[in-house]
Backbone as numpy.savetxt, mean C-alpha at the origin, in Angstrom:
# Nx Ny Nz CAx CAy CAz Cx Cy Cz
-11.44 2.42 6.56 -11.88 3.19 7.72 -12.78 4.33 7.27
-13.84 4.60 8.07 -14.98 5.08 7.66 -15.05 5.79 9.07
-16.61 6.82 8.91 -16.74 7.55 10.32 -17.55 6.43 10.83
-18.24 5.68 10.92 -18.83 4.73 11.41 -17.90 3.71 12.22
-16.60 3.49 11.43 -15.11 2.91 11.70 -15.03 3.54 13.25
-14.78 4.46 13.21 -14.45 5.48 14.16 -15.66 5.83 15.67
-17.05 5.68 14.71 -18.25 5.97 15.96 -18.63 5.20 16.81
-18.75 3.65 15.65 -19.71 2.77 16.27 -18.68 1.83 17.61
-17.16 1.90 16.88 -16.39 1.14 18.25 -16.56 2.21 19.72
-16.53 3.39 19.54 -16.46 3.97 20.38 -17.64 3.80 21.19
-18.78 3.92 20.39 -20.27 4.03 21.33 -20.18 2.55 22.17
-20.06 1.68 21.10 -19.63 0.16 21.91 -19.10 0.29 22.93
-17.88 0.86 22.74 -17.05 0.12 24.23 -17.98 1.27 25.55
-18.00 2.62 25.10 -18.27 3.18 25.93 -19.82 2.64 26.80
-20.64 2.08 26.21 -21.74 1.34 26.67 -21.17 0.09 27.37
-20.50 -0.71 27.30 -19.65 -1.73 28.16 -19.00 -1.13 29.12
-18.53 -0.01 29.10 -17.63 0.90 30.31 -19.03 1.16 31.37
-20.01 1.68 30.79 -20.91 2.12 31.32 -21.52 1.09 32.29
-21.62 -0.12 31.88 -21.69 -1.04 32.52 -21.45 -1.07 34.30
-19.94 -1.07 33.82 -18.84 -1.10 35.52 -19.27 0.12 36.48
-19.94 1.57 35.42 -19.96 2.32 36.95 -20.75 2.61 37.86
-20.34 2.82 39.07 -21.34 2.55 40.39 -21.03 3.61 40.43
-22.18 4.55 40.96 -22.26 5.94 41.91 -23.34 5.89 43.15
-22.90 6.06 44.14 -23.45 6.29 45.04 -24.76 7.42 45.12
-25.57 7.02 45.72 -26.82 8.45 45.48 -27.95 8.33 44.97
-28.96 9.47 44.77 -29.79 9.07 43.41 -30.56 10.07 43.43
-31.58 10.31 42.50 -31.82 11.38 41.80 -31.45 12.04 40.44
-31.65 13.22 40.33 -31.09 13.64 39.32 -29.72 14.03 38.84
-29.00 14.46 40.10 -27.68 14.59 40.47 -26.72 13.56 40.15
-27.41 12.00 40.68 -26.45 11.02 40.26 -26.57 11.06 38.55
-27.56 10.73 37.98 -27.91 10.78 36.55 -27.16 11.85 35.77
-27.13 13.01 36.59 -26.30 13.98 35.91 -24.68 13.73 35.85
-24.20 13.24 37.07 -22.99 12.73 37.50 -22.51 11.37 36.51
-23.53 10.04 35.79 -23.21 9.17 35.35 -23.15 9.99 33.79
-24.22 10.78 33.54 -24.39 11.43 32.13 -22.58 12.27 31.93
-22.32 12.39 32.58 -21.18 13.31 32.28 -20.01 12.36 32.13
-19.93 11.61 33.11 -19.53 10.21 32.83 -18.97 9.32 31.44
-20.69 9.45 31.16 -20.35 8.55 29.63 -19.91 9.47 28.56
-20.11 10.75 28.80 -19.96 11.99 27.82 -18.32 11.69 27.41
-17.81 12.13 28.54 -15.98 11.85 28.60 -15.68 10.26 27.95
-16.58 9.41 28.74 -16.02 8.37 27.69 -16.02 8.30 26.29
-16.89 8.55 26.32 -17.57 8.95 24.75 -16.36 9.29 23.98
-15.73 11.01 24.29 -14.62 11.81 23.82 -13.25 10.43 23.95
-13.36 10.03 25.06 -12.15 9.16 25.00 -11.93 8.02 24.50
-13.03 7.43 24.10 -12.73 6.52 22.93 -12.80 6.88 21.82
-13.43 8.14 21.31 -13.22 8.36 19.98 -11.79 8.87 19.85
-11.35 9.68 20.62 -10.02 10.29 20.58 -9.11 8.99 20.21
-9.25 8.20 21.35 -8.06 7.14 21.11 -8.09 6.21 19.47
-9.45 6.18 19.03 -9.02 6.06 17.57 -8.76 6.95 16.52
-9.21 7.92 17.21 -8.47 8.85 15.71 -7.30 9.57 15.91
-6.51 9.37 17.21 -5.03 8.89 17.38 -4.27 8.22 16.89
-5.22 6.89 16.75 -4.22 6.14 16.25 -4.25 5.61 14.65
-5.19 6.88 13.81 -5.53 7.01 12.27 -4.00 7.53 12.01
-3.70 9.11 12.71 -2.68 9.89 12.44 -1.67 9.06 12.90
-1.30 9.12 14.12 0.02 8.77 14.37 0.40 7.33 14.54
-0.14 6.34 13.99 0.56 5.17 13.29 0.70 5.25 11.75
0.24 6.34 10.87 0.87 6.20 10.01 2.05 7.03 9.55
3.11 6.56 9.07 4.22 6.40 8.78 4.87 8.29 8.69
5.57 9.15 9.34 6.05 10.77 8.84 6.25 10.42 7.01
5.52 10.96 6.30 5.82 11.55 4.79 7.40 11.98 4.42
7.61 12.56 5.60 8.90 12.91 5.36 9.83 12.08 5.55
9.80 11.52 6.24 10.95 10.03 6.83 11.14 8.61 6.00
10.10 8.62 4.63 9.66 7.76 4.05 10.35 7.41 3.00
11.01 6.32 2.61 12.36 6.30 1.43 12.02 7.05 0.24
12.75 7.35 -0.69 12.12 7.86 -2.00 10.91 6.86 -2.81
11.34 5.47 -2.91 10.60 4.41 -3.58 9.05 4.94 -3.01
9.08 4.78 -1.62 7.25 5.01 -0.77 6.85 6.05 -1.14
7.40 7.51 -1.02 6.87 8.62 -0.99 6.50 8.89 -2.79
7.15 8.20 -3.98 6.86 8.25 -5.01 4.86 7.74 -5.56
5.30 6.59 -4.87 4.27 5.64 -4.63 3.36 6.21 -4.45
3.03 6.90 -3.15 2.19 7.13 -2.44 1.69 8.70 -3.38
2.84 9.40 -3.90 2.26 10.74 -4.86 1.65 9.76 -5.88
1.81 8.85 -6.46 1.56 8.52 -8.08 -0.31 8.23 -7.22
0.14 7.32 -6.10 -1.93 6.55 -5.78 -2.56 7.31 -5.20
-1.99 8.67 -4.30 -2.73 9.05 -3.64 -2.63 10.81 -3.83
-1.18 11.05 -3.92 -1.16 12.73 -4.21 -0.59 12.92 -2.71
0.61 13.51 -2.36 1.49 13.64 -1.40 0.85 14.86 -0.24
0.34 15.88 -1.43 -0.14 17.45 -0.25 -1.78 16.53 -0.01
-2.66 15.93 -0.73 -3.66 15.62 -0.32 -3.02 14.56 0.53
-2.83 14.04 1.01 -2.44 13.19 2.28 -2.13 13.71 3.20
-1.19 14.74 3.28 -0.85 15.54 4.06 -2.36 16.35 5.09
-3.02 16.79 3.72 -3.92 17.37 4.27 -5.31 16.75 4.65
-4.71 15.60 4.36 -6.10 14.75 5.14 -5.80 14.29 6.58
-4.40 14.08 6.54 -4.17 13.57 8.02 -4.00 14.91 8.92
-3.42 16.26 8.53 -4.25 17.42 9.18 -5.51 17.61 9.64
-6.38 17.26 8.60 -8.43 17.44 9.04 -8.27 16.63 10.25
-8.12 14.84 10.02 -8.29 14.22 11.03 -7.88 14.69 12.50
-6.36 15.07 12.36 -5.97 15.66 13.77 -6.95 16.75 14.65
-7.21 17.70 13.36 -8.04 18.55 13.99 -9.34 18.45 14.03
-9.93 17.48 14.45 -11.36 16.74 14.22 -11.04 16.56 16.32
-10.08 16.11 16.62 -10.28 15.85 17.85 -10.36 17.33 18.78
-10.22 18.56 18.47 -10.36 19.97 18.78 -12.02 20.29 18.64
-12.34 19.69 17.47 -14.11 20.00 17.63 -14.65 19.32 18.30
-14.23 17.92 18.49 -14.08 17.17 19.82 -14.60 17.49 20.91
-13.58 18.07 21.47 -13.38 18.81 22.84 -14.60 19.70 22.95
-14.30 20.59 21.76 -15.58 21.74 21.97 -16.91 20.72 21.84
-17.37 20.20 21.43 -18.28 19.58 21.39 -18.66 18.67 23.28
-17.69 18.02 23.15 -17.95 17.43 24.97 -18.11 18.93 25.73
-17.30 19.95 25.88 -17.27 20.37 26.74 -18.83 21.48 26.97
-19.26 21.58 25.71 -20.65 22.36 25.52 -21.54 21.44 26.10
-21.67 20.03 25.77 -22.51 19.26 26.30 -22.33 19.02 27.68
-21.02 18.92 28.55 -20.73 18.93 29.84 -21.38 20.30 30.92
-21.19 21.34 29.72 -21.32 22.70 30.82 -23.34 22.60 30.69
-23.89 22.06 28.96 -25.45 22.01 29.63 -25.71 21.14 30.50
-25.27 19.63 30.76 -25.45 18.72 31.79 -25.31 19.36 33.11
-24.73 20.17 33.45 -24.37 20.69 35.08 -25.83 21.57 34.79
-25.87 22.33 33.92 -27.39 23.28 34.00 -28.29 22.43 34.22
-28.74 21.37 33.62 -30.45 20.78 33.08 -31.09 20.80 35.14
-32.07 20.71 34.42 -32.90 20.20 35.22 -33.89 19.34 35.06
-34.01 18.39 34.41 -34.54 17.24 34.00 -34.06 16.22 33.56
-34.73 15.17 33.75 -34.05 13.85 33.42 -34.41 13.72 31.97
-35.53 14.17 31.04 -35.50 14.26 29.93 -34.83 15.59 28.79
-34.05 16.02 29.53 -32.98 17.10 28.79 -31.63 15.76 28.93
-31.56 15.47 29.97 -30.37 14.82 29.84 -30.33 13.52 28.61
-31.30 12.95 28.16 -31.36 12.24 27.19 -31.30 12.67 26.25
-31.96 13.78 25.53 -31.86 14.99 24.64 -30.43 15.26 24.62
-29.74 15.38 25.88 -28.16 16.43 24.98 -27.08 14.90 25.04
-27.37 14.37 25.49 -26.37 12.61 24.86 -26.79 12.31 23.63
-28.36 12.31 23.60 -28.60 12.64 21.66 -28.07 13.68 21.15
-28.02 14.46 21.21 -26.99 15.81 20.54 -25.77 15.38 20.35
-25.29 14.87 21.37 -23.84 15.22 21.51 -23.28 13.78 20.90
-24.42 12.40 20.80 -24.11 11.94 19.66 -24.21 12.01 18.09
-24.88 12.65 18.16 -25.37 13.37 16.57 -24.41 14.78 16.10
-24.12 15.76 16.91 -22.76 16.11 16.67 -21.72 15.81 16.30
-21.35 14.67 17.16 -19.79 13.58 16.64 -20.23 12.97 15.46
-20.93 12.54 15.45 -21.26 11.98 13.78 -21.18 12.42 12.57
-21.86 14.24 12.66 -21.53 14.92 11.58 -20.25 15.27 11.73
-19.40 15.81 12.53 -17.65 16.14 12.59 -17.40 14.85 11.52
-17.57 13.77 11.81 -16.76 12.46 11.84 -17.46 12.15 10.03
-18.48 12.88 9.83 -18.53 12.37 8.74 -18.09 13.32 7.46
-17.62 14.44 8.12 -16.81 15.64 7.50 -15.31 15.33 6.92
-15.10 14.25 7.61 -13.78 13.83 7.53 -13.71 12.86 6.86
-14.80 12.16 6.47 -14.81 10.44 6.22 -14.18 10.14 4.77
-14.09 11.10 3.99 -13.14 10.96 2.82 -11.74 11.18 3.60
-10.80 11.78 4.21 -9.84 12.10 4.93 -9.60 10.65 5.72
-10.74 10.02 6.21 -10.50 8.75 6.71 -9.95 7.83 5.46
-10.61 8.18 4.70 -10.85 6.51 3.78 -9.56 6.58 2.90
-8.80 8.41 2.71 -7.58 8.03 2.19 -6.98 7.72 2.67
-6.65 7.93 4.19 -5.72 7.75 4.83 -5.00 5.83 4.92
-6.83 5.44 4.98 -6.66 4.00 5.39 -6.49 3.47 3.80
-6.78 3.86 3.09 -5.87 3.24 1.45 -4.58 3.31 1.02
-4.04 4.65 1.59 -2.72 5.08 1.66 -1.90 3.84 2.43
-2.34 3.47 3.63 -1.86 2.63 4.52 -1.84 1.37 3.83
-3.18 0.80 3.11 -2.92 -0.49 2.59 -1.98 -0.39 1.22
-1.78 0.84 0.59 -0.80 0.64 -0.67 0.37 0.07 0.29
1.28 0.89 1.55 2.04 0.70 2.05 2.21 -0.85 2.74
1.33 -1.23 2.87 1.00 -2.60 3.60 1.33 -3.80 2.01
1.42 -3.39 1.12 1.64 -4.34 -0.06 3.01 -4.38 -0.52
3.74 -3.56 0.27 5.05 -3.77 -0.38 5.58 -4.93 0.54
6.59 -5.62 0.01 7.16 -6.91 0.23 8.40 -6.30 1.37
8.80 -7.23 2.27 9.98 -6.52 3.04 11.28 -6.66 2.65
11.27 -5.55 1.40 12.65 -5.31 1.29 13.56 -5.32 2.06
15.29 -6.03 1.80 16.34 -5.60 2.74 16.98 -4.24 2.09
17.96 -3.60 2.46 18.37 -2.19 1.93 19.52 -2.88 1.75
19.65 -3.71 2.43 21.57 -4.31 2.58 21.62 -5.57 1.68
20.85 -5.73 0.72 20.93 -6.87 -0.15 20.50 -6.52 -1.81
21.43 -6.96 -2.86 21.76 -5.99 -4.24 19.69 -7.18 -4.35
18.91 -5.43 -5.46 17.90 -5.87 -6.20 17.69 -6.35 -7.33
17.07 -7.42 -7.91 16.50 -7.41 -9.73 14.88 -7.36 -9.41
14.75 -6.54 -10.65 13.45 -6.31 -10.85 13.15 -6.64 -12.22
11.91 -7.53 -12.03 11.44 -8.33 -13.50 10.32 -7.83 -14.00
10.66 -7.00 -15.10 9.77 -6.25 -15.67 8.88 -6.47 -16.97
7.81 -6.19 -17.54 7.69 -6.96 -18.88 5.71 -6.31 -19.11
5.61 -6.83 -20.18 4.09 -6.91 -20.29 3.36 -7.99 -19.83
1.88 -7.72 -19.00 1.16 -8.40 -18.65 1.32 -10.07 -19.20
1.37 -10.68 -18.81 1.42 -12.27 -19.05 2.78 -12.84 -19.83
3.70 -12.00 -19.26 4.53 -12.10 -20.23 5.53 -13.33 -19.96
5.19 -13.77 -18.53 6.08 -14.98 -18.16 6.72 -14.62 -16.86
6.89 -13.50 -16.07 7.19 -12.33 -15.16 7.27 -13.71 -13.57
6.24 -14.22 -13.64 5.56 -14.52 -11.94 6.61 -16.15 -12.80
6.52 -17.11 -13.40 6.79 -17.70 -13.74 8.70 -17.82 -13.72
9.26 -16.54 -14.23 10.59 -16.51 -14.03 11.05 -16.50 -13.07
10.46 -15.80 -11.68 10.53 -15.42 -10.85 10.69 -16.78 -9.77
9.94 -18.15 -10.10 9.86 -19.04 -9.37 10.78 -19.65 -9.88
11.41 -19.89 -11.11 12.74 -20.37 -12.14 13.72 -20.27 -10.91
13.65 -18.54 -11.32 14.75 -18.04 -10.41 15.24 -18.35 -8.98
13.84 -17.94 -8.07 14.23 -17.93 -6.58 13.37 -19.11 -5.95
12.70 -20.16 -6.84 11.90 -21.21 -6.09 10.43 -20.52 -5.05
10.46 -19.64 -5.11 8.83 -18.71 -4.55 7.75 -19.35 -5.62
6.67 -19.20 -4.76 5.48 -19.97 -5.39 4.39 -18.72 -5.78
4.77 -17.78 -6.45 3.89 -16.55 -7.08 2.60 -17.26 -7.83
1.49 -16.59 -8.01 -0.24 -17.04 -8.51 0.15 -16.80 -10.04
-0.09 -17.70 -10.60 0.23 -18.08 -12.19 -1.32 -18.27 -13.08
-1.26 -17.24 -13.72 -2.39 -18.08 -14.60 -2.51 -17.47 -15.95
-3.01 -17.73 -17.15 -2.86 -17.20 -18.22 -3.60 -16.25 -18.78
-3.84 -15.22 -17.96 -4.75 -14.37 -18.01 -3.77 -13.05 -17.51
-3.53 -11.58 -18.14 -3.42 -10.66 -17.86 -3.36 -10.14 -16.46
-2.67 -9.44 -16.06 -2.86 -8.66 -14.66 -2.71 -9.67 -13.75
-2.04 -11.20 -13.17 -2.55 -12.24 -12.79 -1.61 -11.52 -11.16
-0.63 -10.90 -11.44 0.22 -10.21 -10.52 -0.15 -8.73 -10.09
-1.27 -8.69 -9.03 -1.70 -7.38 -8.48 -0.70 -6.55 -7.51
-0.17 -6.88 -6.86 0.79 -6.48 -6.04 2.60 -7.42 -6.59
3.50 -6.56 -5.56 4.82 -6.52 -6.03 5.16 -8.27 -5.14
5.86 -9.04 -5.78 6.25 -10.84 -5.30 7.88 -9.91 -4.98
8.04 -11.30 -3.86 9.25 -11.53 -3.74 10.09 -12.62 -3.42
11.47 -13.12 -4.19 12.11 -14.45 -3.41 13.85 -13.68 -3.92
14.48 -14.71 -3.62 15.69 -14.61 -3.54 16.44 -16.02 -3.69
17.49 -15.63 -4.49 18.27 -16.57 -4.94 20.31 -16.14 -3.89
20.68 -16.93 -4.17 22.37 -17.03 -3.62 23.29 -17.18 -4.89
24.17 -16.05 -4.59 25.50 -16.30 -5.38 26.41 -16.79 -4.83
26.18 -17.60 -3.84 26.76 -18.74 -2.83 27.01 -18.14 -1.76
27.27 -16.96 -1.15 27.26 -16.08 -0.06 26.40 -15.04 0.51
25.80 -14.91 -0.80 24.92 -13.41 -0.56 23.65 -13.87 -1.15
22.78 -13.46 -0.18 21.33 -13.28 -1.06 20.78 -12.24 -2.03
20.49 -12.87 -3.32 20.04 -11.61 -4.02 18.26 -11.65 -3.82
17.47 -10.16 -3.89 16.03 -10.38 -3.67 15.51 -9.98 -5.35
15.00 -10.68 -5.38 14.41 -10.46 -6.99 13.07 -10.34 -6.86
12.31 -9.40 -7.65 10.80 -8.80 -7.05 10.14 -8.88 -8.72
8.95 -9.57 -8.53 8.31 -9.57 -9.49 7.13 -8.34 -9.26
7.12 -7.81 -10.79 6.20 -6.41 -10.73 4.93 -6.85 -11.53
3.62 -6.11 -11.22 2.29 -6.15 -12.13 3.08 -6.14 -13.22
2.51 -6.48 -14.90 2.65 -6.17 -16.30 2.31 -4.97 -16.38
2.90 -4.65 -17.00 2.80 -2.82 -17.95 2.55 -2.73 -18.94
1.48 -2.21 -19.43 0.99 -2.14 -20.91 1.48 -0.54 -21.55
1.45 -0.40 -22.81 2.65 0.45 -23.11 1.37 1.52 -23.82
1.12 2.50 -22.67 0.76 3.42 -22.35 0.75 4.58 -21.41
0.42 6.12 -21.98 0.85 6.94 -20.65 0.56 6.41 -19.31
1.52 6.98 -18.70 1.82 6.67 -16.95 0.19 7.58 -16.53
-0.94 8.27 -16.84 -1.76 8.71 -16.42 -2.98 7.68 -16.56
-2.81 7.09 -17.69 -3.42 6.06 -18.16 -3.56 4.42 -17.73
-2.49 4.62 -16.66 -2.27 3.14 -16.17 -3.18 2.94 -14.98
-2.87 1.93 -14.85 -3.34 0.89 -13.64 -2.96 1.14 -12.45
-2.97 1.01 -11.33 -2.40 1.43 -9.76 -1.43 0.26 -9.95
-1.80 -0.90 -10.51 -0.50 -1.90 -10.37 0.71 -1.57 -11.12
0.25 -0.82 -12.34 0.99 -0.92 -13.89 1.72 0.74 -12.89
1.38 1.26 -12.31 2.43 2.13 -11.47 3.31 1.86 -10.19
2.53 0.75 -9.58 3.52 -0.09 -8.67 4.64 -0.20 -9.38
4.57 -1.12 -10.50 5.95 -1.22 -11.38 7.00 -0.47 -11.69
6.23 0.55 -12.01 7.05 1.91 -12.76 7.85 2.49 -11.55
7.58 2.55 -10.64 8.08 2.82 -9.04 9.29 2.21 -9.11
8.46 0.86 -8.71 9.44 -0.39 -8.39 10.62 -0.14 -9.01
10.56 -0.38 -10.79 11.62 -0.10 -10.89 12.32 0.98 -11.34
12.10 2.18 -11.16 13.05 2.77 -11.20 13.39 3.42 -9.78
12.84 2.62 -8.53 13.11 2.86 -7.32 13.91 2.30 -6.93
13.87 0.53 -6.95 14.29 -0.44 -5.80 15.44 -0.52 -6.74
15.35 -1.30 -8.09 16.69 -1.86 -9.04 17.67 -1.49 -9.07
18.32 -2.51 -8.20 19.71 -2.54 -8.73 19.75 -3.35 -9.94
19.23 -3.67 -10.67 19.26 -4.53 -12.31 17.83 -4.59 -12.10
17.76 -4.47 -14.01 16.19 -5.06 -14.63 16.20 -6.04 -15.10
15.60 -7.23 -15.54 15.62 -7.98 -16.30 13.96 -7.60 -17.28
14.09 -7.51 -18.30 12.59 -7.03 -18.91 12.76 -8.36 -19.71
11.65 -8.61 -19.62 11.03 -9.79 -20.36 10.22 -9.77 -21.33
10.32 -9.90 -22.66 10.00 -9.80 -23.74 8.71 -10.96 -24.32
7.96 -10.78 -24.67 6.98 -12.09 -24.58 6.76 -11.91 -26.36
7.57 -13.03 -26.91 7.27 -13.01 -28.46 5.75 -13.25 -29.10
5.17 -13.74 -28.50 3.82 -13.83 -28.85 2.74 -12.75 -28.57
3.10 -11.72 -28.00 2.15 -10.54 -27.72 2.52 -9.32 -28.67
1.92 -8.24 -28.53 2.15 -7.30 -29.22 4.21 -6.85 -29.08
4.87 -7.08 -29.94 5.92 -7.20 -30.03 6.22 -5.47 -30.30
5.63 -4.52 -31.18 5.98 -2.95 -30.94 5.46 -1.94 -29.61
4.46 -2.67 -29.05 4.16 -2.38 -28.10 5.31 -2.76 -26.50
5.55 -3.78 -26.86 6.97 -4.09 -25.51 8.35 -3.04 -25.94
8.51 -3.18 -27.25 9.41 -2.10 -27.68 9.39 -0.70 -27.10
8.18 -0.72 -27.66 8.11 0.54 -26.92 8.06 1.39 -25.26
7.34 0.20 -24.53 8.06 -0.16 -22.91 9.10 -0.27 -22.30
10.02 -0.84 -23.74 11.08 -0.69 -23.12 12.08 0.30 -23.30
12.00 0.97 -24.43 12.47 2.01 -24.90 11.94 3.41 -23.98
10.82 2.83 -23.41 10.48 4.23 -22.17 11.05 4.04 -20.87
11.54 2.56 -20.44 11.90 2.14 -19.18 13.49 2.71 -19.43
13.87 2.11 -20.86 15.53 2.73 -20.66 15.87 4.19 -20.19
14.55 5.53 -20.73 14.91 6.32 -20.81 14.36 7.18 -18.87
14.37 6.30 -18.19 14.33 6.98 -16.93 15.15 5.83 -15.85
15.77 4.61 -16.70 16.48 4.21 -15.80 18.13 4.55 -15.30
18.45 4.47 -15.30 20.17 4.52 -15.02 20.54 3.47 -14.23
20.31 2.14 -14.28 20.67 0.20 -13.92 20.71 -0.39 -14.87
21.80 -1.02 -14.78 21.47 -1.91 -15.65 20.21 -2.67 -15.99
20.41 -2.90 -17.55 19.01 -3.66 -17.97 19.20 -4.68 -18.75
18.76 -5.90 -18.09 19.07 -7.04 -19.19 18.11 -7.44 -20.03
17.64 -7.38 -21.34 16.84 -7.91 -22.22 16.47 -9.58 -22.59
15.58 -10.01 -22.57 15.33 -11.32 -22.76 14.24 -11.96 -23.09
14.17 -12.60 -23.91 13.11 -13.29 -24.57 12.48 -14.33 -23.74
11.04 -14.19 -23.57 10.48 -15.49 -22.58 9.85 -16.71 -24.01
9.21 -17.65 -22.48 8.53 -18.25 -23.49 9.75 -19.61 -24.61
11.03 -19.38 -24.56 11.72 -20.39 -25.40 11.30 -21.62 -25.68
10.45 -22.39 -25.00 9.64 -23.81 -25.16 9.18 -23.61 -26.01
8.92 -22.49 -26.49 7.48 -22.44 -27.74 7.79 -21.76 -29.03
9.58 -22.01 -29.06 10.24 -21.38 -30.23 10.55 -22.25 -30.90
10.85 -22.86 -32.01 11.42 -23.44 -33.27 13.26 -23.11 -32.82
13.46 -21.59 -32.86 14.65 -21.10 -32.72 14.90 -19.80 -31.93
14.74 -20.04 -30.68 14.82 -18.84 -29.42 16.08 -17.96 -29.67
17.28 -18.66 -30.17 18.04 -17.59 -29.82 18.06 -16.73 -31.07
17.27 -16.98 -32.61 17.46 -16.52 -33.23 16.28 -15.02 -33.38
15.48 -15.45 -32.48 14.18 -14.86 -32.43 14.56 -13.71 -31.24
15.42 -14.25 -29.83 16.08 -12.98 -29.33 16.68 -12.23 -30.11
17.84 -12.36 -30.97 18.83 -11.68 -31.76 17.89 -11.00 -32.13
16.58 -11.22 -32.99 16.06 -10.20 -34.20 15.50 -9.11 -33.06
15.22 -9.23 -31.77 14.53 -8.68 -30.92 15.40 -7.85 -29.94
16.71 -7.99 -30.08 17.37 -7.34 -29.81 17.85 -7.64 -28.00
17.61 -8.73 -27.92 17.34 -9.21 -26.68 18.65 -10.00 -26.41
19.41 -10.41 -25.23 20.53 -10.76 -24.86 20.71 -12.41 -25.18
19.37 -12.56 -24.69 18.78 -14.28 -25.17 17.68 -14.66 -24.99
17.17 -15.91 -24.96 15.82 -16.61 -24.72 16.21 -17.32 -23.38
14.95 -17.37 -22.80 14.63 -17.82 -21.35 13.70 -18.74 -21.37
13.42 -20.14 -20.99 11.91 -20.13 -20.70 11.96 -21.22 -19.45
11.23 -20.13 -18.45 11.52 -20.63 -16.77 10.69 -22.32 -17.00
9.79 -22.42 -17.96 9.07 -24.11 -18.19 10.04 -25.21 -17.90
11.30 -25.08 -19.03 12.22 -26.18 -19.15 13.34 -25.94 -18.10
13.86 -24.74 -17.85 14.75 -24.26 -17.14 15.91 -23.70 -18.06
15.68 -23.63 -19.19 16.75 -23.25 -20.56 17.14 -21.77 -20.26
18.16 -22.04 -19.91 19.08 -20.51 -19.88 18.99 -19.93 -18.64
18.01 -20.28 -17.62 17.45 -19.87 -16.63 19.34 -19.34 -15.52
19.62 -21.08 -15.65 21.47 -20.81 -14.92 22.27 -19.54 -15.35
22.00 -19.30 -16.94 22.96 -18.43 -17.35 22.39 -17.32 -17.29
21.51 -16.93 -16.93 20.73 -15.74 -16.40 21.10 -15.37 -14.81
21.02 -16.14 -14.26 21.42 -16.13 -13.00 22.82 -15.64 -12.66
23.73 -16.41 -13.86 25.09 -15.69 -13.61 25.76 -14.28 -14.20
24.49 -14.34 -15.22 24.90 -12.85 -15.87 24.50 -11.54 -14.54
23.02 -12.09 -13.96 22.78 -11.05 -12.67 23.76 -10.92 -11.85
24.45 -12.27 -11.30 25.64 -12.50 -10.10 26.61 -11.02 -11.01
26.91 -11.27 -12.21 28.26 -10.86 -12.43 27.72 -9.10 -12.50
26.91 -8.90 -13.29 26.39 -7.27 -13.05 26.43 -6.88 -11.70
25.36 -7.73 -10.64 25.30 -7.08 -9.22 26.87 -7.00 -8.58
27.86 -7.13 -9.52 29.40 -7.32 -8.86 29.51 -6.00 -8.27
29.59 -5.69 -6.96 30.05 -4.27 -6.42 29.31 -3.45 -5.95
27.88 -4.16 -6.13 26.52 -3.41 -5.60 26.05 -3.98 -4.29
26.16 -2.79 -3.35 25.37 -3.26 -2.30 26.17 -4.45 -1.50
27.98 -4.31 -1.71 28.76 -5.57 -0.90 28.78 -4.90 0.32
């Protein structure tokens, strides 16, 4: 959303409104009477969209911890704040703006002043509107971060599958809960947060696959590689971090050794990739990892499943 977002629907409809109205009369009086007319429409379709910039998006304050984290890490919490302030008060210059152009329309005395101050008084709204147009454009990015989260239940225990880029993440995830996540062997292949869910024969568990995290400062990352960092130390009720033996192996160490130290959930360690081991479980052990996984064959995949059942015991019944 842009000021153009905001101008050009308005001038539209208000030229289609303009259409329908009949006034009786004629002269300059009626002209003055239709000019004032479209003026108000004018104000009232712009109003009604930049109504509905502010108040369809979501109170800051009312917003779970997970969102409002989010939304400080992509966007900065007081700059949001204070962008959806400008906007509100954009419809006050508004007003002053119609109502200056309303009180010269009752003065003019010509039919070429009256074309002159509808040019003004569209060229006015334009600069207001383009005063704001950064204030627009966060607002409407803010909205689409929020628009990417998956619909969590609150009343159903979480795992969150964490790991480095390509590490096998979107792949376990379909092992796990049968969801059809975008697979490919290329880095970053997971831009936004997946979701499916598996049964411990009564209960659904939701298991959320996160972007890869490369094991660098949190200032330094990615908007996805902070989706994650959110994710989990927001949503998890359990981690599962996924270890990818073929990538930089001190570098995941070290990811994970930063994930332990702001989580408080359990965290299960595990080696991906087992199809492509000689000896997986010996290659977890040295890695310090609980076991080898590899969602390809389905190896271990069951006993993963029941180690989550038995951790999520008591969470979220």
């Amino acid at each position: 959303m842009d000021a153009e977002g905001i101008f050009g629907p308005a001038v539209r409809r208000t030229s289609k409104y303009m259409r329908s109205v009949k006034l009786p009369g004629s002269g300059l009086e009626k002209l003055k009477r239709l000019e004032s007319i479209r003026i108000k429409a004018y104000d009232r379709f712009l109003a009604e969209r930049l109504k509905r910039v502010y108040r369809n998006f979501p109170s800051l304050e009312e917003l779970p911890p997970y969102l409002k984290e989010l939304l400080e890490l992509k966007i900065g919490s007081d700059r949001l704040k204070l962008a959806l302030g400008r906007i509100k008060s954009v419809l006050r210059a508004l007003e002053g703006i119609r109502d200056d152009i309303l009180f010269k329309i009752r003065k003019t005395r010509s039919r070429s002043e009256l074309k002159s101050l509808r040019r003004q008084y569209l060229a006015r709204v334009y600069e207001v509107l383009k005063d704001v147009e950064e204030d627009l454009r966060l607002v409407s990015r803010a909205r689409k971060e929020l628009r990417r989260i998956p619909p969590l239940r609150e009343d159903r225990p979480t795992v969150v599958l964490a790991g480095f880029p390509n590490a096998g993440k979107s792949s376990l995830l379909k092992a796990l809960t049968g969801s059809e996540p975008e697979i490919a062997p290329y880095p970053f292949t997971t831009k936004r947060l997946l979701l499916g869910h598996f049964s411990d024969g009564y209960r659904l568990i939701q298991v959320v696959d996160t972007p890869g995290i490369l094991d660098r400062p949190v200032e330094r990352m990615k908007p996805e590689e902070k989706d994650a960092i959110v994710s989990i130390k927001y949503l998890a009720d359990a981690v599962v971090f996924l270890i990818d033996p073929f990538q930089d192996v001190e570098g995941q160490t070290n990811l994970l050794n930063y994930l332990k130290g702001i989580l408080q959930k359990p965290l299960i360690v595990v080696v991906g990739k087992a199809d492509l081991l000689e000896n997986p479980e010996e290659v977890a052990a040295s890695l310090g990892a609980e076991t080898a996984i590899s969602p390809v064959t389905g190896y271990n995949v069951e006993r993963l499943k029941e180690r989550l059942i038995k951790v999520l015991e008591g969470i979220k019944w």
